[in-house]
VEXLO-773529 format. One line per 8 residues: number of its first residue (from 1); for each residue x, y negated, z of C-alpha. Coordinates in Angstrom, 2 decimals. Example, Ala and Ser with C-alpha at 12.3 -4.5 7.8 and 13.67 -1.06 7.14 Angstrom:
2
1 = 12.30:4.50:7.80 | 13.67:1.06:7.14
END
This chain:
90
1 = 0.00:0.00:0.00 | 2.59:-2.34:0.73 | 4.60:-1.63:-2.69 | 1.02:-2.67:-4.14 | 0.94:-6.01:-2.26 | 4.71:-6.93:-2.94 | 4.02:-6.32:-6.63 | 0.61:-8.51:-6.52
9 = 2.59:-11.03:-4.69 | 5.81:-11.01:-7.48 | 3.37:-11.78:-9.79 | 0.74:-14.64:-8.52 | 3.36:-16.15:-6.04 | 5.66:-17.34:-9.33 | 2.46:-19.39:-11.09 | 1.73:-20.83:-7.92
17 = 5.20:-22.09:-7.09 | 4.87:-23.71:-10.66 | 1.82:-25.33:-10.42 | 2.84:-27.13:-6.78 | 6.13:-27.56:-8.15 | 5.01:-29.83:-10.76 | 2.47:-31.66:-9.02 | 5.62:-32.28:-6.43
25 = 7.90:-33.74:-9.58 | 4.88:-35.65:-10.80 | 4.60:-37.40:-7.17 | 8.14:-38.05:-7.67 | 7.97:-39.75:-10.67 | 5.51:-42.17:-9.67 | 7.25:-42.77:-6.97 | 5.35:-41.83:-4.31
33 = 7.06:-42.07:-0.74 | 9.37:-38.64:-0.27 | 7.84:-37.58:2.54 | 4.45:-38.11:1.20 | 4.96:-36.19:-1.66 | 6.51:-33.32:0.34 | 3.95:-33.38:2.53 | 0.84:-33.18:-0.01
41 = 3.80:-30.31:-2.02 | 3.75:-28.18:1.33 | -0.47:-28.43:2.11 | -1.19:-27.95:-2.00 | 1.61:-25.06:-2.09 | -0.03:-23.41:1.29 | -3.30:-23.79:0.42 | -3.33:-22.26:-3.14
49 = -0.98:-19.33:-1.60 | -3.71:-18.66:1.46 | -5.82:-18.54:-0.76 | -4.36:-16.04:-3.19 | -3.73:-13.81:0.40 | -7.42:-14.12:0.80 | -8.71:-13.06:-2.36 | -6.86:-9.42:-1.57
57 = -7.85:-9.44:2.42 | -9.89:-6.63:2.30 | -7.79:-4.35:0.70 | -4.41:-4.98:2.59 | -5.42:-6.12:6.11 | -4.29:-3.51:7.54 | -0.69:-4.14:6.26 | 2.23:-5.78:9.06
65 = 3.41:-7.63:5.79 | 0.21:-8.79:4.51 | -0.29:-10.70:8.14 | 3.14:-11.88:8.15 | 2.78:-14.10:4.81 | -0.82:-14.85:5.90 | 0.44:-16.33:8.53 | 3.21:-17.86:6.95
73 = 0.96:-19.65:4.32 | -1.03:-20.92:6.90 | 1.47:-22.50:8.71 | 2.87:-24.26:5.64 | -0.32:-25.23:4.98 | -0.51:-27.14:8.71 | 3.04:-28.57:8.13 | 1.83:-29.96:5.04
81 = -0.67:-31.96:6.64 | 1.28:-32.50:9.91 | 3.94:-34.01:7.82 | 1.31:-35.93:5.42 | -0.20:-37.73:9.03 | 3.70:-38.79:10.15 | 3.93:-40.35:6.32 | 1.19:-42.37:7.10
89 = 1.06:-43.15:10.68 | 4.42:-42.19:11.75
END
């Protein structure tokens, strides 16, 4: 099961890493404030990866690895917006 996950992962994680990855170089070009843009990079690039996790819950929930990157997406998703708050009030 977990060989199924990792290979679902290998190939979702890559267009999603893309996607954020050129929103994030877009920021930069209009010159958006660094830490803005890495914050709003960080809560798209969470997001769109829980997301992707949660579309395949039901099948891999019982997997230790499937939790870990849940978890992990998650809590880039929260430094995303953590870090988007000290951009603008910080």
């Amino acid at each position: 099961m977990d060989r199924t996950l990792l290979r679902y992962y290998a190939f979702t994680i890559p267009h999603v890493t893309i996607f954020a990855g050129a929103v994030f170089g877009i920021l930069l070009l209009m010159r958006v404030n660094l830490k803005l843009a890495l914050g709003i990079f960080s809560t798209l690039y969470g997001l769109m990866l829980t997301i992707v996790a949660l579309i395949v819950r039901e099948h891999f929930w019982d997997s230790r690895i499937y939790k870990l990157s849940l978890l992990a997406y998650i809590s880039l998703f929260l430094a995303g917006i953590f870090i988007i708050y000290l951009s603008i009030f910080g």
